[in-house]
C-alpha positions as CSV (number, residue, x, y, z in Angstrom):
1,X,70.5,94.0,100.1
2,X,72.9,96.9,99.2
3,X,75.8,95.4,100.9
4,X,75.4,92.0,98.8
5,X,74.3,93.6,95.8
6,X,76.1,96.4,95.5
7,X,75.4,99.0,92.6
8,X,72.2,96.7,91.7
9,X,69.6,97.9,94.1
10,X,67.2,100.8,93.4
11,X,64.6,102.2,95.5
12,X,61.2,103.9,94.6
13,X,59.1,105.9,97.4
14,X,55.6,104.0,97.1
15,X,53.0,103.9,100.1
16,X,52.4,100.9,101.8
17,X,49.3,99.6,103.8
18,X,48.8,96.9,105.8
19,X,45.2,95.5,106.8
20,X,45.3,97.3,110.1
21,X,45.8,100.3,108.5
22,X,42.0,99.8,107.2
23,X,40.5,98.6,110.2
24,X,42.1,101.9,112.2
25,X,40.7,104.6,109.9
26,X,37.5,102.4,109.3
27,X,37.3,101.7,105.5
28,X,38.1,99.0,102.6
29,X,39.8,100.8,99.6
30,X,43.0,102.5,99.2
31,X,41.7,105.4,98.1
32,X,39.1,106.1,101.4
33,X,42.5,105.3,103.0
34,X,44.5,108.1,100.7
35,X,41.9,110.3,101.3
36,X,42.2,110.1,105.2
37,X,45.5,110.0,105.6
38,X,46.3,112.8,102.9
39,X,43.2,115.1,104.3
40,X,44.0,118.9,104.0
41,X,46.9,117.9,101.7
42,X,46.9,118.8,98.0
43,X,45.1,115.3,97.2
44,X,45.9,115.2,93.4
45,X,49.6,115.9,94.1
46,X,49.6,113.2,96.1
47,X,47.9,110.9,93.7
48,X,49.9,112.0,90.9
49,X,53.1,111.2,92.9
50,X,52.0,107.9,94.2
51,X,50.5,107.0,90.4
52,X,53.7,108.3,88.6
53,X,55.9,106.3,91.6
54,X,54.1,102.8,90.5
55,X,54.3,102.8,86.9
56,X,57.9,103.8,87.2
57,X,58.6,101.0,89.7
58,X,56.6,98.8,87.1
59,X,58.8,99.9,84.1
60,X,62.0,98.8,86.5
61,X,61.2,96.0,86.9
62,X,60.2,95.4,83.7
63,X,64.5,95.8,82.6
64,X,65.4,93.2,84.5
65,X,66.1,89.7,83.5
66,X,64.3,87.9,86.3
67,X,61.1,89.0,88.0
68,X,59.6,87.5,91.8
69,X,56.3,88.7,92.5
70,X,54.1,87.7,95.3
71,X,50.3,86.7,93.5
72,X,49.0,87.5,89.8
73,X,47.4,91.0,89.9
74,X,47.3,94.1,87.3
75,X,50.7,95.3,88.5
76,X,52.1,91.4,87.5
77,X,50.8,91.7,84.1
78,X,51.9,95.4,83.2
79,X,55.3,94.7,83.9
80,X,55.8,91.3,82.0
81,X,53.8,93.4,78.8
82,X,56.6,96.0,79.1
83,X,59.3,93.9,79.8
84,X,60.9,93.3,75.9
85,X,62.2,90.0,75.7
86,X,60.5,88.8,78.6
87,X,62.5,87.3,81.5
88,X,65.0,84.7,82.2
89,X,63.4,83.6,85.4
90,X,60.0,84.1,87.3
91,X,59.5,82.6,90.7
92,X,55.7,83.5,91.8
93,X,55.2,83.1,96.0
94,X,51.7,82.5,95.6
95,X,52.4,79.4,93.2
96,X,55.8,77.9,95.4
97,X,56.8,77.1,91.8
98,X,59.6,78.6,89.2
99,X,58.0,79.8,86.2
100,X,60.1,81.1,83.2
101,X,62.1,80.2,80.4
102,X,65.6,79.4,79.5
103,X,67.2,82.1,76.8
């Protein structure tokens, strides 16, 4: 992605999970998960790390002129209501479908 879009790209630490992740430690939310992973950690550091990480991540994608996102959830709808103008393009997996506007 760098080498073809050079200059454009920018990165955010954010945790990711996938369902095995859950089924190793034995529970079903993110935050049992956190909890486990991040035990005998400052917790709330953590948290306000990984909290402060998304909405940032939301507000850069909000500044950009076309948005893909994989499935409507809150994170979706946060950063199309910051997002000024709205965007140029949306392509949604989930839907196989463009969606957006011509400006």
């Amino acid at each position: 992605m760098t080498a073809a879009f050079p200059g454009k790209v920018r990165v955010i630490s954010q945790e990711r999970y996938s369902i095995t992740d859950f089924i190793t430690e034995g529970v079903t939310t993110i935050s049992e998960l956190d909890r486990k992973r991040h035990e005998g950690e400052d917790y709330d550091v953590f948290l306000e790390d990984s909290t402060a990480n998304y909405f940032y991540a939301l507000y850069l994608l909000s500044r950009c002129e076309s948005f893909m996102y994989s499935g409507q959830c809150g994170g979706v709808v946060m950063t199309k209501s910051l997002s000024d103008n709205g965007f140029k393009r949306m392509f949604c997996f989930a839907q196989d479908k463009e969606i957006g506007k011509e400006q």
